[in-house]
C-alpha positions as CSV (number, residue, x, y, z in Angstrom):
1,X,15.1,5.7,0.7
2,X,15.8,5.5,4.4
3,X,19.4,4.8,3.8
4,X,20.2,4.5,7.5
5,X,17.9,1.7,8.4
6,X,19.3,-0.3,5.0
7,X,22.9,0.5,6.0
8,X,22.3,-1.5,9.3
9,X,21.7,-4.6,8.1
10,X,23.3,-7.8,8.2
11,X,23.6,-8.7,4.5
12,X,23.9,-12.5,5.1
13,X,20.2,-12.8,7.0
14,X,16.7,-12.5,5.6
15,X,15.2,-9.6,5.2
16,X,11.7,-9.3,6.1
17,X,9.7,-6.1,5.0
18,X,6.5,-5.7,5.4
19,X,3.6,-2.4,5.2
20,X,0.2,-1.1,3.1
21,X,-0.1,-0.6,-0.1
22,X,1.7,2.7,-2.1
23,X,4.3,2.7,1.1
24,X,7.2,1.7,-1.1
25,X,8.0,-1.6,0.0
26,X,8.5,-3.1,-3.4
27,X,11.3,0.1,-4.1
28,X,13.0,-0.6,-0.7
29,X,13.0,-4.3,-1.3
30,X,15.1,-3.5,-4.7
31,X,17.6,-0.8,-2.9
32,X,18.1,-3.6,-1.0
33,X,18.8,-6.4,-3.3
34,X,21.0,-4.2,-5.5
35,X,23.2,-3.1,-2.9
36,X,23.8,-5.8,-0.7
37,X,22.8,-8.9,-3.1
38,X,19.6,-11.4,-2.5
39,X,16.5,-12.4,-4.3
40,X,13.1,-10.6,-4.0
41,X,10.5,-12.7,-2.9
42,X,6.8,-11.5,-3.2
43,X,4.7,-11.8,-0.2
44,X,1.7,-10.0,-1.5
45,X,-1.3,-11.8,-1.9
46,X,-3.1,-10.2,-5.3
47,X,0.4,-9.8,-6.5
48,X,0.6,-13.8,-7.4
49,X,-1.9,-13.2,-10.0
50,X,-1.0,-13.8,-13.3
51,X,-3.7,-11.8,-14.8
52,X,-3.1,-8.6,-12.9
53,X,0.1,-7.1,-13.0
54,X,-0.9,-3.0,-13.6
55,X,-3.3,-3.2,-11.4
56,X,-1.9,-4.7,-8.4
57,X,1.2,-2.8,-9.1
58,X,3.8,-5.8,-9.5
59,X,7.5,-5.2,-9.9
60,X,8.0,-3.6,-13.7
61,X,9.7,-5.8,-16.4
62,X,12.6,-3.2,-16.3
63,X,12.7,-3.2,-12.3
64,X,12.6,-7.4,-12.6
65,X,15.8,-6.9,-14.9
66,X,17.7,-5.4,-12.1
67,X,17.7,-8.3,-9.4
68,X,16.1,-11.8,-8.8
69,X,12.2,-11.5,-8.1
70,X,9.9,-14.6,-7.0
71,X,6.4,-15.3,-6.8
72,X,5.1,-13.2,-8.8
73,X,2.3,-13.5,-10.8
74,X,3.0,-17.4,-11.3
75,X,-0.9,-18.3,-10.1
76,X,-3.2,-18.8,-12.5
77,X,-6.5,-16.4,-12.0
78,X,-8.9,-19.2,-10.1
79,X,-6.8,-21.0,-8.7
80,X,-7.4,-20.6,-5.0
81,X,-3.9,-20.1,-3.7
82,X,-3.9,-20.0,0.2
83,X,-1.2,-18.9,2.7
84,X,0.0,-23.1,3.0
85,X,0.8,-23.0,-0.9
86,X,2.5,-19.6,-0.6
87,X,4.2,-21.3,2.3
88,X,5.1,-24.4,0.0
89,X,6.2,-21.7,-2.7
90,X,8.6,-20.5,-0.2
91,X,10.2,-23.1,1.9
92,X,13.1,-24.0,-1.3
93,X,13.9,-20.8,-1.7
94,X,14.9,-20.3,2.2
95,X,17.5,-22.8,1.7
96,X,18.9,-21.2,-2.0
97,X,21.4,-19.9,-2.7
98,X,20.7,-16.0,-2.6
99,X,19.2,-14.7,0.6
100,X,15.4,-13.9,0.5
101,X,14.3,-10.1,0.7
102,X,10.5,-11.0,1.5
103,X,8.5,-8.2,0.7
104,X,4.4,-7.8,0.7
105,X,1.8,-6.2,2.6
106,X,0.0,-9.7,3.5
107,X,0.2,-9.9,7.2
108,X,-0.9,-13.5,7.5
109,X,1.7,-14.8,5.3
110,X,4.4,-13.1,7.3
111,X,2.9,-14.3,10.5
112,X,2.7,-18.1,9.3
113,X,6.0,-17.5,8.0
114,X,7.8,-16.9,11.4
115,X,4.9,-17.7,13.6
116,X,4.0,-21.1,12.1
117,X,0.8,-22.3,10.3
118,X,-1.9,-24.9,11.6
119,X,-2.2,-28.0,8.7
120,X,-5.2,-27.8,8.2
121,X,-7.0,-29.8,5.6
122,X,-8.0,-28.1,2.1
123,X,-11.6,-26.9,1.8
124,X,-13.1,-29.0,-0.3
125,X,-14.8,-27.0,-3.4
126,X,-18.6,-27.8,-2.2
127,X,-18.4,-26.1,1.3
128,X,-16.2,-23.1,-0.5
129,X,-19.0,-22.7,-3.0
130,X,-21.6,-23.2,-0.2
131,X,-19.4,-20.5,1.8
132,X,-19.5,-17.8,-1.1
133,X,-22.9,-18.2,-2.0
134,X,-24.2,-17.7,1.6
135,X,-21.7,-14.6,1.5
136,X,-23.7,-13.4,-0.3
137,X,-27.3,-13.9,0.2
138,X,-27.0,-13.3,4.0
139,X,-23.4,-11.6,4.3
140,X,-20.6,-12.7,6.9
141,X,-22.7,-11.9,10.4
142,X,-24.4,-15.5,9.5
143,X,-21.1,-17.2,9.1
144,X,-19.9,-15.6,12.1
145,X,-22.8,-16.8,14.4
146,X,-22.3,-20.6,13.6
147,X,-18.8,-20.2,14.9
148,X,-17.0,-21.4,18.0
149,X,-16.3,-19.2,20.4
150,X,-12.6,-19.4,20.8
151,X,-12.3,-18.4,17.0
152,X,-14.9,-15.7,17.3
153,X,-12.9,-14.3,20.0
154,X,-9.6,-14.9,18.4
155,X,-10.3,-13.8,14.4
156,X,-10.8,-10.3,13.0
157,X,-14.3,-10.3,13.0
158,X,-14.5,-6.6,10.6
159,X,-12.8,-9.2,8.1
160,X,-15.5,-11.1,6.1
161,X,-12.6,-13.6,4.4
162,X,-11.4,-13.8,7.7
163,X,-14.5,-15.3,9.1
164,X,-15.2,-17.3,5.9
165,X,-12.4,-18.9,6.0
166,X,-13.0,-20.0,9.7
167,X,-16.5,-21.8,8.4
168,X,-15.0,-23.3,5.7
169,X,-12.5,-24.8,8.7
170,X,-15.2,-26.0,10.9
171,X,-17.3,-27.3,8.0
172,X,-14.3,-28.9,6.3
173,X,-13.2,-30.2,10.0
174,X,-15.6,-30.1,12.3
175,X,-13.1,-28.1,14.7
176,X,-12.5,-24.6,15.4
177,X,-9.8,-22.6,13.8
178,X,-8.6,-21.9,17.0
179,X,-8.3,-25.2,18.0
180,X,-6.2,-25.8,14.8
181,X,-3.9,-22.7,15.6
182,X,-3.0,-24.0,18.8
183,X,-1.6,-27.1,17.2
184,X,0.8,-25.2,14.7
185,X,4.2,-26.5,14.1
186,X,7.3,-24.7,14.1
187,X,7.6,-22.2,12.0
188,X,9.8,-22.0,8.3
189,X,11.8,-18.8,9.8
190,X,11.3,-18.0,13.4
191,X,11.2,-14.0,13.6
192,X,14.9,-14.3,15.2
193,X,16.9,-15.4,12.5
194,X,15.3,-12.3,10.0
195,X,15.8,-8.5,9.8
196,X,12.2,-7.1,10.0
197,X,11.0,-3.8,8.5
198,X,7.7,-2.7,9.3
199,X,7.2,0.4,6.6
200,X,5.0,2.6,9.2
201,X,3.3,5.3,6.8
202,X,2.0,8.7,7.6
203,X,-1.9,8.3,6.6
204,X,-2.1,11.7,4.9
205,X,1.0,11.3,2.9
206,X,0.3,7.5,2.1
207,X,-3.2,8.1,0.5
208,X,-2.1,10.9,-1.8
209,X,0.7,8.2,-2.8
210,X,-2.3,5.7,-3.3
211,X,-4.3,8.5,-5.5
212,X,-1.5,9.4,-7.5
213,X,-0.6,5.6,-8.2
214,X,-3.8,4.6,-9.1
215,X,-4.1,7.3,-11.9
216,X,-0.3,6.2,-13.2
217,X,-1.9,2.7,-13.3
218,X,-4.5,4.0,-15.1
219,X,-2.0,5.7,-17.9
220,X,-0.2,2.5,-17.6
221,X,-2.8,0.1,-18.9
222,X,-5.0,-0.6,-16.1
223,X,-8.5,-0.4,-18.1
224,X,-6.8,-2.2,-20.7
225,X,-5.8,-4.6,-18.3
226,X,-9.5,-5.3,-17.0
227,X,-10.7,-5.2,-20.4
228,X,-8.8,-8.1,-21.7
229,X,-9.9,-10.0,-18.1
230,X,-13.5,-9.0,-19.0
231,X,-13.3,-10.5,-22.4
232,X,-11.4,-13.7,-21.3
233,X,-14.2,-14.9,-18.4
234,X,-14.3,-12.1,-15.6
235,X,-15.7,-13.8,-12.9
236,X,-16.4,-12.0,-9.8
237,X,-16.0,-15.2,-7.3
238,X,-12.3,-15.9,-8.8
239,X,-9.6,-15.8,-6.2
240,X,-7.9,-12.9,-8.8
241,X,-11.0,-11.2,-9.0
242,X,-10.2,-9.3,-5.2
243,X,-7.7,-7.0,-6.5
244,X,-8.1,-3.6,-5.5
245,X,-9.9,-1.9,-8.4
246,X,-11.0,-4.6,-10.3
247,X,-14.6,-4.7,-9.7
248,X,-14.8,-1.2,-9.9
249,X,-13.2,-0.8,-13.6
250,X,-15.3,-3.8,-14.6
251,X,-18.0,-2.3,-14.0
252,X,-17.2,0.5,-16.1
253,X,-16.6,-1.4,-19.2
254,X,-20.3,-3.2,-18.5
255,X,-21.1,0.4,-18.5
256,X,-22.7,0.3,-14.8
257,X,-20.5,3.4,-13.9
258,X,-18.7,6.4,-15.7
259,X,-15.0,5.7,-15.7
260,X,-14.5,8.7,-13.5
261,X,-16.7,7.3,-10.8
262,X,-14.9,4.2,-11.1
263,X,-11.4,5.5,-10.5
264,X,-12.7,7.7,-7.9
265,X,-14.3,4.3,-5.8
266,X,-11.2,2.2,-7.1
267,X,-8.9,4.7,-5.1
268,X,-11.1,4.5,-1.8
269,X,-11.1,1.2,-1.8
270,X,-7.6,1.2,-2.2
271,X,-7.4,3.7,0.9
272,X,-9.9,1.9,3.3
273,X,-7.6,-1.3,1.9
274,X,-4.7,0.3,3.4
275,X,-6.4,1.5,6.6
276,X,-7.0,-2.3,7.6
277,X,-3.4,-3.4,6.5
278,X,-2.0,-0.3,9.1
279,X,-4.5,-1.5,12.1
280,X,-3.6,-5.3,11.2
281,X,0.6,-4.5,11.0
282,X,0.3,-2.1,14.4
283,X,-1.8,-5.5,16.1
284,X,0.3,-7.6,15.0
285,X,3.9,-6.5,14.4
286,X,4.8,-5.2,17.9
287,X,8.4,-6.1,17.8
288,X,9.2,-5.2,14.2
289,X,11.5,-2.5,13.5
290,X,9.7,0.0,12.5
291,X,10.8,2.1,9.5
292,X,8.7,6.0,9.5
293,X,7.9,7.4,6.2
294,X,7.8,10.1,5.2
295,X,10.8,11.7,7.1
């Protein structure tokens, strides 16, 4: 897979590579690390998930065996794991041994990453569960009128975790997120001392990739998958509990849906998912190099 791009670079420096789901990140990541050396680092944000590995389409055992891979699935299912604590999780192995092949399709950990991130306090759990429950009895327009206006302006305001997250902020702190982000340290890896790869995906060819994954999933053990999450406390407020698909093969075994239905929603979702990674990465990653697919 684009073999020219890989032959380019410098096999001593980072690799940064970044796109939306089903665009083959994970498989350029490993023709990566098996022909010029380095560890793969996950920088997906369902991917940490122990409990989902099918369905968020982590790295196979077999595909594991052939180089080093990090950060995945080593989060317990509720445990609220924020881009800080992936920032945490990465920081030792920056200065390892092997050099870091970051790979995921989570923008904001690769812009807190080489941009910096604000330290901002913890939510506490009260004005989280206050957060999520006004979610949803009122939905994210309510959040996002008690905002201030220099995070209003400044967040993704189509993104209702987005705009939760900046409540949470300015309940938890009583300042604006904004305010915080323009007090961010340096960052763990400025963007010049990486190789960045921005996998830009032809939308036609990349949801026919997402169909046809989501049904190998689904001969892979995806419903079994859910299933055993249903029967060991399937909560839908659980950080875990996002992954694309979930809720939509849940509610086929609680038999709210045929399991046809539910594939069919679980690969839309998965498409409109993609959509906002493509708008976010084209925003945002302006001076990546950008890698087209297919060719």
């Amino acid at each position: 897979m684009c073999t020219k791009a890989l032959k380019r670079l410098d096999s001593e420096r980072p690799v940064l590579i970044a796109g939306a789901t089903a665009s083959g990140k994970s498989a350029m990541a490993l023709e990566i690390a098996i022909g010029a050396g380095g560890v793969i680092v996950n920088a997906d944000a369902l991917q940490v998930f122990a409990n989902w590995r099918v369905l968020t389409a982590r790295p196979s055992l077999d595909e594991e065996a052939l180089a080093p891979h990090l950060l995945y699935g080593h989060v317990a299912k509720d445990f609220p794991y924020s881009v800080g604590q992936w920032l945490r999780d990465v920081e030792p192995i920056l200065t390892g041994d092997a050099r870091p092949i970051i790979v995921g399709g989570t923008g904001l950990y690769f812009s807190a990453l080489t941009e910096g991130l604000a330290a901002i306090p913890e939510t506490p759990n009260r004005v989280r569960e206050e957060a999520m429950a006004r979610m949803e009895a009122e939905g994210a327009d309510a959040l996002l009128a008690e905002l201030d206006r220099a995070t209003t302006e400044r967040i993704d305001r189509m993104n209702p975790m987005r705009i939760q997250r900046a409540w949470e902020v300015l309940q938890t702190t009583g300042r604006g997120l904004a305010q915080w982000q323009d007090e961010t340290p340096p960052p763990l890896l400025p963007i010049g001392e990486s190789q960045t790869l921005l996998i830009d995906a032809n939308r036609d060819w990349l949801n026919d990739r997402i169909d046809r994954r989501f049904d190998a999933m689904m001969a892979n053990g995806a419903l079994e998958e859910a299933r055993r999450n249903l029967a060991e406390g399937w909560d839908p407020t659980m950080p875990s509990a996002k992954a694309i698909g979930a809720k939509e093969l849940i509610d086929h075994l609680l038999r709210n849906r045929s399991l046809k239905d539910a594939v069919s929603a679980g690969k839309t979702a998965t498409r409109q998912f993609a959509k906002r990674q493509r708008t976010w990465f084209r925003s945002k990653m302006k001076g990546w190099a950008t890698v087209e697919l297919p060719k």
